[in-house]
KEMAR-606394 format. One record per residue: residue number from 1; residue in one letter; chain; x, y negated, z of N, C-alpha, C in turn. Coordinates in steps of 0.02 Angstrom, whole numbers, plus 50000, padded with zeros to 5 digits. Last residue first. Layout:
! KEMAR-606394
   num   residu   chaine    n.px    n.py    n.pz   ca.px   ca.py   ca.pz    c.px    c.py    c.pz
   NUM        a        A       X       Y       Z       X       Y       Z       X       Y       Z
...
! end
This chain:
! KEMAR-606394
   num   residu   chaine    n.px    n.py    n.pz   ca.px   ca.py   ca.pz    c.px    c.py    c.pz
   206        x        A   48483   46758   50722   48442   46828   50769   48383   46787   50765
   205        x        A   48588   46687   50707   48550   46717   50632   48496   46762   50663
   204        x        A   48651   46587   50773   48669   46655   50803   48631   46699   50731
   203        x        A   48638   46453   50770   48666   46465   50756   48688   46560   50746
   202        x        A   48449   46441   50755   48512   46401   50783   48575   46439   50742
   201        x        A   48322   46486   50766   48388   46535   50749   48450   46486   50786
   200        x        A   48208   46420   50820   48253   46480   50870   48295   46508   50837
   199        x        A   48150   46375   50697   48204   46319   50742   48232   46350   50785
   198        x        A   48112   46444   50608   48180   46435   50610   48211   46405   50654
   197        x        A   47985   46509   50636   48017   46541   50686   48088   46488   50668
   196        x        A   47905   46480   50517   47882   46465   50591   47930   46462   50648
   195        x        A   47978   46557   50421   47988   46514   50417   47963   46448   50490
   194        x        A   48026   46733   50495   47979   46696   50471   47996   46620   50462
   193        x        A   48167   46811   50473   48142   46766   50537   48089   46714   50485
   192        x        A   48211   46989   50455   48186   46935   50437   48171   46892   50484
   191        x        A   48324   47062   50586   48262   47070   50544   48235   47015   50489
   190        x        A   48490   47085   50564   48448   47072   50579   48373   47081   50554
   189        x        A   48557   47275   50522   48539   47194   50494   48488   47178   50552
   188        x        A   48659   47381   50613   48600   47364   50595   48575   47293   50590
   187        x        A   48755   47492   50550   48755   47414   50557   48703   47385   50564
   186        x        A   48862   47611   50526   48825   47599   50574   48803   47514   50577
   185        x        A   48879   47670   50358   48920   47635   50408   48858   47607   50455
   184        x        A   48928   47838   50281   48886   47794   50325   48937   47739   50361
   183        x        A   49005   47822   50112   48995   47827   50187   48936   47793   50250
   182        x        A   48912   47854   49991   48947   47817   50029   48919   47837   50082
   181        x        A   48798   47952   49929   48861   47971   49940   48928   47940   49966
   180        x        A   48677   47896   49937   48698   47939   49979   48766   47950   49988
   179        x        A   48704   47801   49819   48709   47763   49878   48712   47793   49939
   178        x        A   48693   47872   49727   48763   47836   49732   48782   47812   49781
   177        x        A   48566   47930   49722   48629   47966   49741   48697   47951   49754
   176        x        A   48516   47804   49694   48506   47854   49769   48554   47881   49776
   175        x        A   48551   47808   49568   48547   47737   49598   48565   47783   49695
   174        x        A   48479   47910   49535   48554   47908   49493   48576   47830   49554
   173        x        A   48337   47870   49523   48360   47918   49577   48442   47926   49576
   172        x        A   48354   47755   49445   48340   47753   49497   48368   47824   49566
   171        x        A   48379   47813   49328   48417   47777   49346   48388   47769   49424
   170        x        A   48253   47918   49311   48313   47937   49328   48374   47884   49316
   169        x        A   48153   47840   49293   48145   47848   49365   48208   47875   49372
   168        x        A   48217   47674   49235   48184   47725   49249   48189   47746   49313
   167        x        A   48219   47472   49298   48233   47565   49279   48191   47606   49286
   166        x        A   48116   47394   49337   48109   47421   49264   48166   47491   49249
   165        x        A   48131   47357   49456   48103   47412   49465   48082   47407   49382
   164        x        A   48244   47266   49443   48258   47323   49463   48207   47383   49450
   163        x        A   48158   47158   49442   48187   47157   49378   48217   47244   49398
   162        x        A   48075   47158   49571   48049   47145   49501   48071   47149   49425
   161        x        A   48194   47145   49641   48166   47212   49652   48113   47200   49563
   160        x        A   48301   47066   49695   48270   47055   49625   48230   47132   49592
   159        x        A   48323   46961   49828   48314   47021   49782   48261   47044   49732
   158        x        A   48304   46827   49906   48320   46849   49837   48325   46907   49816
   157        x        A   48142   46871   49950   48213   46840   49887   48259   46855   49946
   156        x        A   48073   47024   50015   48097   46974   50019   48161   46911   49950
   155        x        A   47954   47136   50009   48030   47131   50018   48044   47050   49982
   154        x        A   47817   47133   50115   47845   47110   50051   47916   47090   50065
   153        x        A   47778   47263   50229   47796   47206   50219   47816   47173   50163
   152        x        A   47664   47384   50163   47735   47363   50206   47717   47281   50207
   151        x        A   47528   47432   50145   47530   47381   50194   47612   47365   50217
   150        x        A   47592   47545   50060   47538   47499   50029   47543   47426   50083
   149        x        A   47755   47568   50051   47720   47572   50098   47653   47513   50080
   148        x        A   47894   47562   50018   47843   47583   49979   47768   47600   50011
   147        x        A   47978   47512   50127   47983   47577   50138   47935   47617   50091
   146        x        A   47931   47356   50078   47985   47383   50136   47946   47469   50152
   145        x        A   47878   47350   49914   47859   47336   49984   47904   47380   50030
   144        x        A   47895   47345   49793   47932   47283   49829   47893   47278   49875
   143        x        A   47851   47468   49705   47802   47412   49719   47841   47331   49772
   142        x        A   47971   47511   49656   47928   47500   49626   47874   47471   49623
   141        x        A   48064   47520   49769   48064   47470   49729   48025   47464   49682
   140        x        A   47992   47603   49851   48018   47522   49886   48011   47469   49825
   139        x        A   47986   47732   49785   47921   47699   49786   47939   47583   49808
   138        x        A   48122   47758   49780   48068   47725   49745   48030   47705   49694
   137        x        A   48135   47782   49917   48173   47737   49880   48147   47711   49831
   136        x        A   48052   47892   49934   48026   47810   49979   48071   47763   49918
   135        x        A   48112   47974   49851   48019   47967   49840   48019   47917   49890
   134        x        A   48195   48026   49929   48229   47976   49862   48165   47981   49831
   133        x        A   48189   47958   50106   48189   48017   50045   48183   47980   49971
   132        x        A   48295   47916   50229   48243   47891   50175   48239   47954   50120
   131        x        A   48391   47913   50318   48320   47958   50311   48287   47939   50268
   130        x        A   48487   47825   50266   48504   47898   50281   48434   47929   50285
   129        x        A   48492   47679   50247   48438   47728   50222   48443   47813   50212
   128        x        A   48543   47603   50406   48529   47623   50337   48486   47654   50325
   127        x        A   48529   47646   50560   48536   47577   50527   48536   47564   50445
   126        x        A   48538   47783   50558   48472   47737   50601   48477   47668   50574
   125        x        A   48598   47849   50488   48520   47877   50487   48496   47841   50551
   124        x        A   48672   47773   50324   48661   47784   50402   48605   47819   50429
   123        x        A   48720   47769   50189   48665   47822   50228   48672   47829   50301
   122        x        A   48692   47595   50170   48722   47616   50171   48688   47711   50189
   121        x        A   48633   47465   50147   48614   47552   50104   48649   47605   50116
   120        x        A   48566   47352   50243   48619   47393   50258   48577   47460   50212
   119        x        A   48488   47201   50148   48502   47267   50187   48549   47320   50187
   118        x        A   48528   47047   50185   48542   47088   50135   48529   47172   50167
   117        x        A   48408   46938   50266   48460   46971   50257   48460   47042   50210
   116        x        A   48315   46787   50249   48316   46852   50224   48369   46863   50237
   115        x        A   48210   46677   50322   48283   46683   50344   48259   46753   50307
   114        x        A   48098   46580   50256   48129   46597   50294   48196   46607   50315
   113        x        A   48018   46547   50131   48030   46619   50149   48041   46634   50209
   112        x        A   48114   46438   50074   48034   46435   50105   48001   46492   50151
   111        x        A   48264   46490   50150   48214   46484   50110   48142   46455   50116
   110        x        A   48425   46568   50148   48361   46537   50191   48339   46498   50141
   109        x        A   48498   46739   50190   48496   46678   50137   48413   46641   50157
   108        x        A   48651   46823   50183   48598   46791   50211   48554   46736   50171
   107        x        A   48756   46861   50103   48714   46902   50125   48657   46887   50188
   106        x        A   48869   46787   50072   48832   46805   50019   48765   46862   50038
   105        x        A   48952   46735   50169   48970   46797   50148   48919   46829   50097
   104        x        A   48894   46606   50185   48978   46625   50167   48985   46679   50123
   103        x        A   48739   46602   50155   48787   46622   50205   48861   46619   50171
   102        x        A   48635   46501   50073   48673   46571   50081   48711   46549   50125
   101        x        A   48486   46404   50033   48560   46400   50055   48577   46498   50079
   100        x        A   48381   46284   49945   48386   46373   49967   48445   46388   49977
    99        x        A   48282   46140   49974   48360   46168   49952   48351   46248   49980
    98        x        A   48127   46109   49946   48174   46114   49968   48250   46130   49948
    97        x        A   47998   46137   49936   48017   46072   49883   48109   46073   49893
    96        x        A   47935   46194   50019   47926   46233   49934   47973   46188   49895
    95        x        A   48082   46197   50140   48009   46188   50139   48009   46189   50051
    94        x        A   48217   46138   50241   48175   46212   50211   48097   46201   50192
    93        x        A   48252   46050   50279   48273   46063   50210   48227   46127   50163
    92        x        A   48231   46062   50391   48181   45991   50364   48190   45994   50301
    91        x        A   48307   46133   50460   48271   46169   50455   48214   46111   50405
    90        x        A   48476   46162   50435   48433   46077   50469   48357   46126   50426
    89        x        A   48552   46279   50563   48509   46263   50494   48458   46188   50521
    88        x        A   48718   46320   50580   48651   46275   50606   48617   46258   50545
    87        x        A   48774   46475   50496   48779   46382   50499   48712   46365   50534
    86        x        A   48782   46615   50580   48772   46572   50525   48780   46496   50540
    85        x        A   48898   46754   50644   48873   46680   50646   48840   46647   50588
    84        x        A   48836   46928   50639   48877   46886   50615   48883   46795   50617
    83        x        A   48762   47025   50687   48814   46970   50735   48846   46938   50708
    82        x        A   48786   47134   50570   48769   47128   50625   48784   47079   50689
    81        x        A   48811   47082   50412   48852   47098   50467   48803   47072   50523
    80        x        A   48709   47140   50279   48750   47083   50323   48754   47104   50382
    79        x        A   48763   47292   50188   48727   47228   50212   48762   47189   50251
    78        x        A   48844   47369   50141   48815   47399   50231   48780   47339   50241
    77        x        A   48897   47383   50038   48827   47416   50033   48820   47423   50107
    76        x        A   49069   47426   50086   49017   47416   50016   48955   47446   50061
    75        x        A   49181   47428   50182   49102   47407   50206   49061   47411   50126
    74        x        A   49294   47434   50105   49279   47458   50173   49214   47477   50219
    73        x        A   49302   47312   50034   49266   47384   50021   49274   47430   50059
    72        x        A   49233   47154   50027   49267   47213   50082   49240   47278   50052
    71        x        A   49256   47071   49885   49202   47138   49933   49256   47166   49962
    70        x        A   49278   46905   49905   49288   46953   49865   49255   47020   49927
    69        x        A   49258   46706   49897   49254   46790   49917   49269   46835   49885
    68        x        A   49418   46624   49828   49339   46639   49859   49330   46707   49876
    67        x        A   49547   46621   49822   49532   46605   49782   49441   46627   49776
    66        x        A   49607   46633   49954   49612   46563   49929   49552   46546   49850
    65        x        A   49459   46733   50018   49526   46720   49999   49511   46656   49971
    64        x        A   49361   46825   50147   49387   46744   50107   49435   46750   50090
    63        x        A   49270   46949   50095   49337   46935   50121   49349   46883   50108
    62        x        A   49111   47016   50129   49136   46981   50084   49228   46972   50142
    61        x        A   48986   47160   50131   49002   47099   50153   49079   47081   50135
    60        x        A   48848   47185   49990   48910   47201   50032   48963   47138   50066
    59        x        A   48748   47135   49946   48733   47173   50003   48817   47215   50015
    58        x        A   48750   47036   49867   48720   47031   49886   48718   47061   49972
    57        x        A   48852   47087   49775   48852   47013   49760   48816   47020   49842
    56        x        A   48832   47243   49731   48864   47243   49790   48866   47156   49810
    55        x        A   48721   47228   49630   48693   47262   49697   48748   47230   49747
    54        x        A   48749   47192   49502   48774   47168   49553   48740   47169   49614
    53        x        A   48734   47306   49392   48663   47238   49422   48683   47219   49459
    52        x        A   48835   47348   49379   48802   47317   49329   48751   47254   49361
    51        x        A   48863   47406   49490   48899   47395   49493   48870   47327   49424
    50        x        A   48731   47498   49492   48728   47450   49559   48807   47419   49521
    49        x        A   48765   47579   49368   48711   47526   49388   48696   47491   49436
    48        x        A   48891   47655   49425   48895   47610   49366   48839   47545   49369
    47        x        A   48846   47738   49532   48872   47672   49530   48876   47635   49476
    46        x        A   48749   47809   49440   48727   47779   49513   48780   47704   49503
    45        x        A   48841   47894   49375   48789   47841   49353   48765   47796   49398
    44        x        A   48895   47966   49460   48956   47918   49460   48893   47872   49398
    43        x        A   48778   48028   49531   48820   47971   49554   48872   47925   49533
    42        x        A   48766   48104   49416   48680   48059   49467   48751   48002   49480
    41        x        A   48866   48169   49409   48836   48152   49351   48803   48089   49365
    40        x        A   48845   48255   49513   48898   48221   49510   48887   48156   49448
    39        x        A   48719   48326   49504   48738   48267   49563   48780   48217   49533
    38        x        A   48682   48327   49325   48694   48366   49384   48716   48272   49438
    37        x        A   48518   48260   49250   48614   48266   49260   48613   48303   49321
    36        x        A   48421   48396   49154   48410   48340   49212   48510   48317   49222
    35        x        A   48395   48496   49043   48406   48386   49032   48434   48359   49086
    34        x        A   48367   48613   49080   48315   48553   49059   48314   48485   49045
    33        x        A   48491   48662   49135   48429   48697   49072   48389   48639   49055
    32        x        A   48602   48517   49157   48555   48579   49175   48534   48596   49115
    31        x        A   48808   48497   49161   48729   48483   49137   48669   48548   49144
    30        x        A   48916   48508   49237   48889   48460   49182   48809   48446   49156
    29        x        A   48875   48644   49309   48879   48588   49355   48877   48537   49304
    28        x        A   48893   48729   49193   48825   48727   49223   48822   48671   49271
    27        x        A   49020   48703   49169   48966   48699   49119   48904   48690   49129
    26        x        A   49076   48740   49264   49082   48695   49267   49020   48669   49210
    25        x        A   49051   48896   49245   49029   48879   49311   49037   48786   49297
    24        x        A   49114   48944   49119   49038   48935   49121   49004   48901   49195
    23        x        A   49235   48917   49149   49211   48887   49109   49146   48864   49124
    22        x        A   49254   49000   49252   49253   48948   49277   49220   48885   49228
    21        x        A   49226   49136   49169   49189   49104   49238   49182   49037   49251
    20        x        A   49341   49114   49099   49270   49107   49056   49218   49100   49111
    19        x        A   49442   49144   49187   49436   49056   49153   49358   49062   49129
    18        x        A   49426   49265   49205   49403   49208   49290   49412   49131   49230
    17        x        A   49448   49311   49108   49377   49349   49136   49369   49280   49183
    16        x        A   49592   49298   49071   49521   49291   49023   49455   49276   49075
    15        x        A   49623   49367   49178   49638   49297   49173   49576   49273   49120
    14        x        A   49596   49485   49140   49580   49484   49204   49588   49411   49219
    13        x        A   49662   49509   49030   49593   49512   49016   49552   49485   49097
    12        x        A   49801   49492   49065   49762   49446   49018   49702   49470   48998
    11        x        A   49791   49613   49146   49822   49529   49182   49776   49495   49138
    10        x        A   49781   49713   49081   49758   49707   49092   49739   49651   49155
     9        x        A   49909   49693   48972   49834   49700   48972   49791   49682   48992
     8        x        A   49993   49710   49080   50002   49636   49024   49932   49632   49010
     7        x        A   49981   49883   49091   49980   49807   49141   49949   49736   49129
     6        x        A   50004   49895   48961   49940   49907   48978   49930   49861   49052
     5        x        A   50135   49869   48954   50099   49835   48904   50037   49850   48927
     4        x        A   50182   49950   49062   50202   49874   49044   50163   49852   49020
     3        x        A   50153   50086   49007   50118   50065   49057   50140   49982   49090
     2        x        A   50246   50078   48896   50169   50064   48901   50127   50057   48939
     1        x        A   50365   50084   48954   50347   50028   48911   50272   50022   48904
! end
């Protein structure tokens, strides 16, 4: 009987021992010594704020139904579709005084500007922002230059990098992590097409 009860013993101290582990092991994945959120934490914040600021309106590509588009989520966050057809543009529309028109799929869009496409966030590491370090990310959006780059290029309307880059820096990096953690999808957007250039789009968006 007692070597029963000393068994029992020593089960429930040995059960004790791996829950107070696991305790303290999840405890430490909730939250750090210093404030900071853990990953998991980063990301499911991440999405919440691309889901808030309608990140996906823009840059994920779309499904027609009877009752209008809706997000392929299959594709969230891969931008506009590589090859995708646009409408013949009457290019006489485009000018400061003009009409500003979208694509179907909510991820093209023409302008005084030009021709802007939605970019692929996806973490691809040639057609997304798989190499990007979460110090380019941003820097992109803090100054609204393509890669944070003093001489980039100026990121383009419609995106609303000017209202974006009032998050902090830990919504922002919480933003990164949401967007590492989707899948890569291989897609590479067209480039911008200067306003000089519209009459060679025609129909193809290249």
């Amino acid at each position: 009987m007692r070597n029963n009860t000393s068994i029992l013993q020593s089960f429930l101290t040995a059960l004790g021992l791996v829950t107070l582990s696991l305790c303290l092991t999840d405890c430490a994945n909730q939250a750090k010594p210093d404030g900071e959120m853990a990953k998991e934490q980063m990301v499911d914040r991440g999405q919440y704020l691309v889901t808030i600021a309608s990140c996906n309106d823009c840059h994920s590509p779309k499904i027609m139904t009877p009752q209008g588009p809706i997000l392929d989520s299959t594709r969230l966050m891969s931008g506009h579709r590589a090859g995708s057809m646009l409408p013949k543009l009457d290019t006489s529309m485009v000018n400061p005084n003009g009409w500003i028109s979208m694509s179907p799929e909510i991820t093209a869009f023409v302008g005084p500007w030009g021709i802007s496409y939605a970019a692929n966030l996806t973490p691809d590491e040639t057609s997304g922002i798989g190499a990007w370090t979460e110090d380019t990310f941003i820097k992109t959006l803090r100054t609204g230059k393509h890669l944070g780059q003093v001489g980039g290029r100026q990121i383009l309307p419609p995106m609303p990098w000017f209202f974006i880059n009032k998050m902090t820096d830990e919504d922002l990096k919480s933003v990164f992590a949401y967007l590492k953690s989707l899948p890569p999808i291989n897609n590479q957007v067209p480039a911008p097409v200067p306003p000089n250039e519209l009459n060679s789009v025609n129909v193809t968006g290249k």
